[in-house]
DOLO-153408 format. One record per residue (C-alpha): x, y, z; residue number from 1; chain. Coordinates in Angstrom, 3 decimals. Layout:
REM residues N
PT         px         py         pz   num   chaine
PT          X          Y          Z   NUM        A
...
END
This chain:
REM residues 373
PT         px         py         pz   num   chaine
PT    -20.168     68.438    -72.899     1        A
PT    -19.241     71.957    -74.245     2        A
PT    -23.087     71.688    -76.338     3        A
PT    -24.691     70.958    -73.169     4        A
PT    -23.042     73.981    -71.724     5        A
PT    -24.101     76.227    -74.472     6        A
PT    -27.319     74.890    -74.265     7        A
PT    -27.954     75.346    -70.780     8        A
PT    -26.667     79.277    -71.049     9        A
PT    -29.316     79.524    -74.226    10        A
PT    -32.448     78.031    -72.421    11        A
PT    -31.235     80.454    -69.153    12        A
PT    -31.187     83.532    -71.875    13        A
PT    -34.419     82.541    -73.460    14        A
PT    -35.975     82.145    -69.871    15        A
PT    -35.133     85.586    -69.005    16        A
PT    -36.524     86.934    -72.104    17        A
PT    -40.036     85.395    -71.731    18        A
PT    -40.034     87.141    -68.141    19        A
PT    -38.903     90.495    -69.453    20        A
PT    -41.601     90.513    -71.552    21        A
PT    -44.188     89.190    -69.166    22        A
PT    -43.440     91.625    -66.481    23        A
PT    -45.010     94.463    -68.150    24        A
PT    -48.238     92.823    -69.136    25        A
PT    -48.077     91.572    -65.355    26        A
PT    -48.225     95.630    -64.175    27        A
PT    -49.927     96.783    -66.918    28        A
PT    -52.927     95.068    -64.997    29        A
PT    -51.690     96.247    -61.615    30        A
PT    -48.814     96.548    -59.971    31        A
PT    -49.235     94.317    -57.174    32        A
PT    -48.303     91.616    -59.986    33        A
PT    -44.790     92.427    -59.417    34        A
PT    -44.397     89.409    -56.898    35        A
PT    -45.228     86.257    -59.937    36        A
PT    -42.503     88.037    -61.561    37        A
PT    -40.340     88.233    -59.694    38        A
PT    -40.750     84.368    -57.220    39        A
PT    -40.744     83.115    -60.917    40        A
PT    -37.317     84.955    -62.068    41        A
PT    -36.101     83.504    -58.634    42        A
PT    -37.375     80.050    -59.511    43        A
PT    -35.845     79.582    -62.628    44        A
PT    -32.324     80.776    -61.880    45        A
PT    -31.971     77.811    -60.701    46        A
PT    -31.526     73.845    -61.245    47        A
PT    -29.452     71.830    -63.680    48        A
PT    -31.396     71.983    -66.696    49        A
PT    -31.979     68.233    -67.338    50        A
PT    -35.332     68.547    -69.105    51        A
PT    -34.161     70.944    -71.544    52        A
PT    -30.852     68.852    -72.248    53        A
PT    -33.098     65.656    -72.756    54        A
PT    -35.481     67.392    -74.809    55        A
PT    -32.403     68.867    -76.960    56        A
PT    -30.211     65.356    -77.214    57        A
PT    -33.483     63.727    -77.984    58        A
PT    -33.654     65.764    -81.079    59        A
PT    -30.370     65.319    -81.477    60        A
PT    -30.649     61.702    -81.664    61        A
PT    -32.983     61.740    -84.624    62        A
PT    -31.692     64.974    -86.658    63        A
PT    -28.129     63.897    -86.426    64        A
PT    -28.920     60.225    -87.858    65        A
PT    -31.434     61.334    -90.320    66        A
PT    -29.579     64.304    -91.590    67        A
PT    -26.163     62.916    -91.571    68        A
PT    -24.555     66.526    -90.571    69        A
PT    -21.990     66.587    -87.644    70        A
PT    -24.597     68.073    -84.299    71        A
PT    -20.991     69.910    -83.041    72        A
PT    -21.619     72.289    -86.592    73        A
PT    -24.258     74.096    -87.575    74        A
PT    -27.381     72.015    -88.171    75        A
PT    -29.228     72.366    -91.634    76        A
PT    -32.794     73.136    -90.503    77        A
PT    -32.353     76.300    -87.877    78        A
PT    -36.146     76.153    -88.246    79        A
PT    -35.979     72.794    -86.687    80        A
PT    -33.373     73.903    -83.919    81        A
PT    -34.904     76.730    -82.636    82        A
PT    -38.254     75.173    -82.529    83        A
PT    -36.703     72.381    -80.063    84        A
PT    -34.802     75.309    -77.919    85        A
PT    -38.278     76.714    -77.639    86        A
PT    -39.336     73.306    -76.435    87        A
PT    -36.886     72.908    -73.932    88        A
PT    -37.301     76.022    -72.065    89        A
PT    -41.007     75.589    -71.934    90        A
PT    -40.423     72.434    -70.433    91        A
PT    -38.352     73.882    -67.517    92        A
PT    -41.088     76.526    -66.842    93        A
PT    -43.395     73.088    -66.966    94        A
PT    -40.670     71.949    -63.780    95        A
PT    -40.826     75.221    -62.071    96        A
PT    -44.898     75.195    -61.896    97        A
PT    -44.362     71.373    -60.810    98        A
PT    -41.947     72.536    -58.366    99        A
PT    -44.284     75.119    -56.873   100        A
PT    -47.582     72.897    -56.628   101        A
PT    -45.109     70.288    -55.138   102        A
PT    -43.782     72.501    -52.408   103        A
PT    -47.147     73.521    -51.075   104        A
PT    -48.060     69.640    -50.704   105        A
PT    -45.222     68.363    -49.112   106        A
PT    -44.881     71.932    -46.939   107        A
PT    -41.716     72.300    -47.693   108        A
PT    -40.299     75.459    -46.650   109        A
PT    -37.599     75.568    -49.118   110        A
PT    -36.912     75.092    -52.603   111        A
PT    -32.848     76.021    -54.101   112        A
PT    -32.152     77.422    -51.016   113        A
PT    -34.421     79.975    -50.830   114        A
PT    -37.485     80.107    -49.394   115        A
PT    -40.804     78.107    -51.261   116        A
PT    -42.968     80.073    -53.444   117        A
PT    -46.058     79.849    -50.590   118        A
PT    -43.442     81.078    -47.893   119        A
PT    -42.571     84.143    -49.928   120        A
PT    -46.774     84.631    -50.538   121        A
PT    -46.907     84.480    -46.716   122        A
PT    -44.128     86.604    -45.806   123        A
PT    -46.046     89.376    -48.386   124        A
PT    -48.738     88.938    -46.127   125        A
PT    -47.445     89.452    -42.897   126        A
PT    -44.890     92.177    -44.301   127        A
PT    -47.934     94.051    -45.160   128        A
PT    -49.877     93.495    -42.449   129        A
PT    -53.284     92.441    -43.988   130        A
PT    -56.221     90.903    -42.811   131        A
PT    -56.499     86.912    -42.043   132        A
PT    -54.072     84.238    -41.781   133        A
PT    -50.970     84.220    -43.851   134        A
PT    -51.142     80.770    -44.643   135        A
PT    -53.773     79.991    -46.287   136        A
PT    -53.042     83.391    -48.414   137        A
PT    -49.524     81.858    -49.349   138        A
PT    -51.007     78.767    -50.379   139        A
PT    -53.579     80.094    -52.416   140        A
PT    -50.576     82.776    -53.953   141        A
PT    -48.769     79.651    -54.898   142        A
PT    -50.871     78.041    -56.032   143        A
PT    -51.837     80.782    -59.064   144        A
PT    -48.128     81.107    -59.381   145        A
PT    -48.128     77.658    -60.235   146        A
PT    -51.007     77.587    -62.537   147        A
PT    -49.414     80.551    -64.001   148        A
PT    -46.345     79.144    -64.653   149        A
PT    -47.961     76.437    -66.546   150        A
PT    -49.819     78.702    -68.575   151        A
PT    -46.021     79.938    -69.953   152        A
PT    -45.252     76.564    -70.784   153        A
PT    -47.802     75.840    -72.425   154        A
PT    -47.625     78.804    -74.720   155        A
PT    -43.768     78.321    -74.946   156        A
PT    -44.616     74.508    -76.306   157        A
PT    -46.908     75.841    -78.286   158        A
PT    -45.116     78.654    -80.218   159        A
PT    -42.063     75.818    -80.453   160        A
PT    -44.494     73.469    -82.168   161        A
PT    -46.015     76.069    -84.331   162        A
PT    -42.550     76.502    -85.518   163        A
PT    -42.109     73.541    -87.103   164        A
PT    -41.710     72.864    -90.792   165        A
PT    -43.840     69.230    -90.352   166        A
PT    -47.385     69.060    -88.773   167        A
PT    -47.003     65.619    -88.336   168        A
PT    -43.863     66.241    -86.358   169        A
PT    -45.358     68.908    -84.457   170        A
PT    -48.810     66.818    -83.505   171        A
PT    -46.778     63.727    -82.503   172        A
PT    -44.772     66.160    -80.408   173        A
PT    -47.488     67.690    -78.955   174        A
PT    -49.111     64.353    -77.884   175        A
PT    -45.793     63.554    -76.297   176        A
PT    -46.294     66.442    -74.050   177        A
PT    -49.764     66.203    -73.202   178        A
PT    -49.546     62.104    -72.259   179        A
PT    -46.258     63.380    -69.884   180        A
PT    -48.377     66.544    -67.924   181        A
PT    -51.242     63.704    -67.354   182        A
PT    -48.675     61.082    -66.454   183        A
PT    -46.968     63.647    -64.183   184        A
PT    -49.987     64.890    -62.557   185        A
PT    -51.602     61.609    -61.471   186        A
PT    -48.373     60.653    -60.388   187        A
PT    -48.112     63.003    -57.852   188        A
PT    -51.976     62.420    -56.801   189        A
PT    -50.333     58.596    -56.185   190        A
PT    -47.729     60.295    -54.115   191        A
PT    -49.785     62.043    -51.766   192        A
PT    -51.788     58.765    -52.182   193        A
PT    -49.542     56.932    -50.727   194        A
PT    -48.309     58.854    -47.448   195        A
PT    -51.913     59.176    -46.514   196        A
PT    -53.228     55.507    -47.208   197        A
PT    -50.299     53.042    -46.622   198        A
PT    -51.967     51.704    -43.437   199        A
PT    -54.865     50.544    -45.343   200        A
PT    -52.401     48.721    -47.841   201        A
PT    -50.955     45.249    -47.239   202        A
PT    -46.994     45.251    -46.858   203        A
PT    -46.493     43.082    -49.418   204        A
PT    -47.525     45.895    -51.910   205        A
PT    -46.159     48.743    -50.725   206        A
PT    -42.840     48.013    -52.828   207        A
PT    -44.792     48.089    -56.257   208        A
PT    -46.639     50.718    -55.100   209        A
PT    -43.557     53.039    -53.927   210        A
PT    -42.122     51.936    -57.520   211        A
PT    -45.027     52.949    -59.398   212        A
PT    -45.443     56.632    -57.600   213        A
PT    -41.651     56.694    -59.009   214        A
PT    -42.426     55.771    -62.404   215        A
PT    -45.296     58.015    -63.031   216        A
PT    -44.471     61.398    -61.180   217        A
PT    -40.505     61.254    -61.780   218        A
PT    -39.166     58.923    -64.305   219        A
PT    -41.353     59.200    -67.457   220        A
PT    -41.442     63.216    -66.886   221        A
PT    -37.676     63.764    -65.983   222        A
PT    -36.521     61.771    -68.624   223        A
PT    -38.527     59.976    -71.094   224        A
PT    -40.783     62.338    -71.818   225        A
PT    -38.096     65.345    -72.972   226        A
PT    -36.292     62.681    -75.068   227        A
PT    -39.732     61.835    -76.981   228        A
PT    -41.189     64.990    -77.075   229        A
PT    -37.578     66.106    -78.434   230        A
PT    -37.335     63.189    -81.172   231        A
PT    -40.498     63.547    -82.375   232        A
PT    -40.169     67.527    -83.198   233        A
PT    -37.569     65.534    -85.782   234        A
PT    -39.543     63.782    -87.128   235        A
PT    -38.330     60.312    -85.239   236        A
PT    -40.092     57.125    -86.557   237        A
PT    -42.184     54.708    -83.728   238        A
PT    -39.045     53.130    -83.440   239        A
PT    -36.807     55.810    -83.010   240        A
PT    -39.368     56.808    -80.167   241        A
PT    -39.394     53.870    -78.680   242        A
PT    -35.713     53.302    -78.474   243        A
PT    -35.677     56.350    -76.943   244        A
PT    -38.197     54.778    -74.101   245        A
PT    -36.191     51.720    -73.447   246        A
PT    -33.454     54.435    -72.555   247        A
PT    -35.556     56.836    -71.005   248        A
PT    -37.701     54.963    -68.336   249        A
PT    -34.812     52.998    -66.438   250        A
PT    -32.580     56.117    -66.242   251        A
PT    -35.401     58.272    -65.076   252        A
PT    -36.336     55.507    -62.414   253        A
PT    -32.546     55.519    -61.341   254        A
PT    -32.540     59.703    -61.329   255        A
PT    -35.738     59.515    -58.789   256        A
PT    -34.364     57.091    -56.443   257        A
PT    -31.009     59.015    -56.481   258        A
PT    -33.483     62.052    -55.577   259        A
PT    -35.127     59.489    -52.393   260        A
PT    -31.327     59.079    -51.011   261        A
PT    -30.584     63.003    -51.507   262        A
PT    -33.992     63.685    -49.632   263        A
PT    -32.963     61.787    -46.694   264        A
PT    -29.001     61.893    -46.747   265        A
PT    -28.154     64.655    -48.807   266        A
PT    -26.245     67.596    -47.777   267        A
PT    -28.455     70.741    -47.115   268        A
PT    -25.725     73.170    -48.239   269        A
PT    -25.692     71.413    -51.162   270        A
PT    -29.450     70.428    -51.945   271        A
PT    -31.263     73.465    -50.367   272        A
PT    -33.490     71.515    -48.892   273        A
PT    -33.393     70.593    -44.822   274        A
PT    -31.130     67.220    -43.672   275        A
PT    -34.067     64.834    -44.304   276        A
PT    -36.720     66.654    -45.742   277        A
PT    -37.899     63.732    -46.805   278        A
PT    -38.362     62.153    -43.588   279        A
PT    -40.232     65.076    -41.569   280        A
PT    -43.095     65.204    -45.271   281        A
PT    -43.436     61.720    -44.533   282        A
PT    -42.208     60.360    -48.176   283        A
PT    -43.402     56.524    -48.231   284        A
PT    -40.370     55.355    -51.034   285        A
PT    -38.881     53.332    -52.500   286        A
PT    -35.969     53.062    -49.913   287        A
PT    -38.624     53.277    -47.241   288        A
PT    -40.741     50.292    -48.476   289        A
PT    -37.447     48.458    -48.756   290        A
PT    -36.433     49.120    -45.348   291        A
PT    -39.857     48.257    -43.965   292        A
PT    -39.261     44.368    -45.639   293        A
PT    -36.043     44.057    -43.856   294        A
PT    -36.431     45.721    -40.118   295        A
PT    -37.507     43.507    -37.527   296        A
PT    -40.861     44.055    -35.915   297        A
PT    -40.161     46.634    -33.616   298        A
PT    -37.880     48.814    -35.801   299        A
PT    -40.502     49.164    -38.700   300        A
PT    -43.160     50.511    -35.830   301        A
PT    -40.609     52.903    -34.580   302        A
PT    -40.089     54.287    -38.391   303        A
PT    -43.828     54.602    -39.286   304        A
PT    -44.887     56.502    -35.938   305        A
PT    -41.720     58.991    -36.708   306        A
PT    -41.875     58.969    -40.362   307        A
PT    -43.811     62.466    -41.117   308        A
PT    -43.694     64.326    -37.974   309        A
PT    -42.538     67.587    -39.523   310        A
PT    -41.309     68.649    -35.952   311        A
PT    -38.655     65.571    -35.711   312        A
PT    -35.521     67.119    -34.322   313        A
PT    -31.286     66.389    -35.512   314        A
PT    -31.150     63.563    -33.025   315        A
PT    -34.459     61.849    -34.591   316        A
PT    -33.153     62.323    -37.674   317        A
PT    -29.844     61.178    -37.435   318        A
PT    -31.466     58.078    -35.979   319        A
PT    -33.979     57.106    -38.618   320        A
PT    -31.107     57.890    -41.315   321        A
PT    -29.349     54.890    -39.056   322        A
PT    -31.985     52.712    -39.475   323        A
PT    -32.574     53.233    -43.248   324        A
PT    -28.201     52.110    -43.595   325        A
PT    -28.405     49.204    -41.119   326        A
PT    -31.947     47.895    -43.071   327        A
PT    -29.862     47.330    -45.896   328        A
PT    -32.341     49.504    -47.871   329        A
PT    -29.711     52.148    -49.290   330        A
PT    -27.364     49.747    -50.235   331        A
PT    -30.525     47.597    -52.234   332        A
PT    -31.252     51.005    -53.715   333        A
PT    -28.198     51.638    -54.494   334        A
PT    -27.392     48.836    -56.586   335        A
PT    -30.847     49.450    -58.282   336        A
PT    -29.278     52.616    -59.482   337        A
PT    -26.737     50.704    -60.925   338        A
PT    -28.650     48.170    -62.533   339        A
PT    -31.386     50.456    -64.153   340        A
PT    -28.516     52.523    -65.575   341        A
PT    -26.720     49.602    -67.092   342        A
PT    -30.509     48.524    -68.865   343        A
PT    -30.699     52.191    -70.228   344        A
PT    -27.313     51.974    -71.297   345        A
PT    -27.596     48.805    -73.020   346        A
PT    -30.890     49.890    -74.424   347        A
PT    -29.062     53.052    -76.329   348        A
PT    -26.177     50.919    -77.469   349        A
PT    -28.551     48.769    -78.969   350        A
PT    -30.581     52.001    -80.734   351        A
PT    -30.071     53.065    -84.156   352        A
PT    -29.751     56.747    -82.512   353        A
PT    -26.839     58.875    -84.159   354        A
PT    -23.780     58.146    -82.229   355        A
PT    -22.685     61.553    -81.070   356        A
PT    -26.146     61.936    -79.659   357        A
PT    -25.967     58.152    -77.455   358        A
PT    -22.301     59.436    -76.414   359        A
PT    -23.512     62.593    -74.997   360        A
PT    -26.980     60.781    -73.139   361        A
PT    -24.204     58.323    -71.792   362        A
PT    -22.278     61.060    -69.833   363        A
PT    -25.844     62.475    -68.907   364        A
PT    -26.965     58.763    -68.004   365        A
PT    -23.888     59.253    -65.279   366        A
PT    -24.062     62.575    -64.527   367        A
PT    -28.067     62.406    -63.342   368        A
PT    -27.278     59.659    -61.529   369        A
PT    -24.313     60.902    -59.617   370        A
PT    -25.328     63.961    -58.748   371        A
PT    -25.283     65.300    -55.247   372        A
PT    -28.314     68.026    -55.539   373        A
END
């Protein structure tokens, strides 16, 4: 994985630039800017990069097959290469702003162990002892920040497409990206959906409906989308795409509903995120809905009154967490991880991809899905 390492240090160094040069056209209009510099250099010092290695092997798994050359050496179209780097670290700036608008509706308090971008907006506001209420400031704070941070993505995507030798490569890139921020966004209008309306919804659908939030906010922006949006800036055929799909969606399901078992069991010291986040926001999941088909009568009304009282204390927690393991739930989910990797692994060994690019998205394949943060 040495690439992948080098890649991840060159999207970090690229990521810093952008912000060096966005901090003084942040003061030149005043200094009290500093703070969207600054939450965002916090931000994106962070996280394991997965977008921007997706993105990468994705191109990868076109340029190496079409181009024959070896992607360990030095590719023939540098053009081509940094055009896809550019990509990839506008896509993580597209994470952070999710990140940040995601944060402020779940309340989360932290993010990477530090403190949430609408926290730190607060904390301004008390620190400086201003008029009103300091929450509704910090919201509103993040909130640009967020929007903000889009705004660099997009012109990072853009300057990455512009660089491209083929405008037929760039505009089929470019519609990868905008069908994954409308996929991503309505998924997470389903997720908020769904913890605020699952009374009104029959238990018989709350499975599919858990499964589709996953689909559309998680899987098809975590991973299918950075492998498309990556192939096509090669110049990948439909089918090259769509192999590229069959891989994509099942590993990105499998990579969300590792995330649902991290939210709830996960170890804060190694998340950043409270023991069972998930449970105090109220997260109607997968492993949830699964749990809810199993329990008997009385368990399932004990988990829905808890499930979302932000103020539910170690002991509460430590008991619902019981509940989810005796249901049966994590072990069901569990094996689901197992058996959407094994589809997306027999998808790429089916692909025509170039075969140094399927060996490396087979160790990422096990390495998203493994992962303990």
């Amino acid at each position: 994985m040495a690439e992948s390492t080098r890649l991840v240090d060159v999207v970090q160094e690229r990521i810093d630039q952008f912000l060096e040069r966005q901090r003084p056209v942040l003061r030149a209009i005043a200094p009290d800017l500093d703070p969207f510099a600054v939450f965002s250099n916090d931000l994106l010092r962070g996280g394991k990069r997965f977008r921007a290695l997706f993105c990468y092997w994705g191109w990868q798994s076109v340029a190496g097959l079409d181009t024959g050359f070896d992607p360990m050496g030095t590719p023939p179209d540098a053009r081509s290469l940094d055009a896809v780097m550019g990509a990839s670290t506008g896509l993580e700036f597209f994470h952070a702003a999710a990140l940040v608008h995601d944060d402020i509706m779940d309340n989360s308090d932290t993010r990477r162990g530090m403190p949430s971008a609408h926290r730190r907006f607060e904390r301004l506001h008390r620190e400086g002892s201003w008029l009103g209420d300091p929450t509704p400031f910090g919201t509103s704070g993040a909130l640009l920040m967020g929007d903000l941070l889009l705004a660099w993505s997009d012109e990072l995507m853009s300057e990455a497409f512009d660089g491209l030798a083929s405008r037929d490569a760039a505009r089929a890139a470019r519609a990868e990206f905008n069908r994954m921020r409308t996929e991503v966004t309505v998924g997470q209008y389903l997720d908020i959906l769904e913890e605020n309306a699952w009374r009104t919804v029959d238990d018989i659908d709350l499975l599919p409906r858990a499964q589709r939030v996953i689909v559309y906010k998680s899987a098809k922006y975590s991973v299918e989308a950075p492998l498309t949006i990556g192939a096509a800036m090669a110049g990948g055929s439909p089918e090259a795409l769509e192999s590229l799909r069959h891989f994509g969606l099942p590993l990105g399901i499998a990579y969300q509903l590792r995330d649902d078992l991290l939210g709830v069991f996960g170890d804060p010291e190694v998340t950043g995120k409270p023991a069972g986040d998930d449970l105090r926001e109220g997260k109607r999941t997968v492993l949830v809905a699964m749990a809810r088909r199993s329990l008997p009568a009385g368990a399932v009304r004990l988990l829905d009154e808890l499930l979302g009282d932000p103020e539910l204390d170690d002991d509460q927690i430590s008991m619902l967490q019981a509940t989810l393991r005796d249901s049966g739930a994590v072990d069901a989910v569990e094996q689901s991880i197992s058996d959407q990797v094994e589809r997306a692994t027999h998808a790429l060994d089916r692909s025509r991809l170039a075969p140094s690019a399927r060996a490396q998205l087979t160790r990422l394949a096990d390495t998203v899905t493994r992962r303990t943060s």
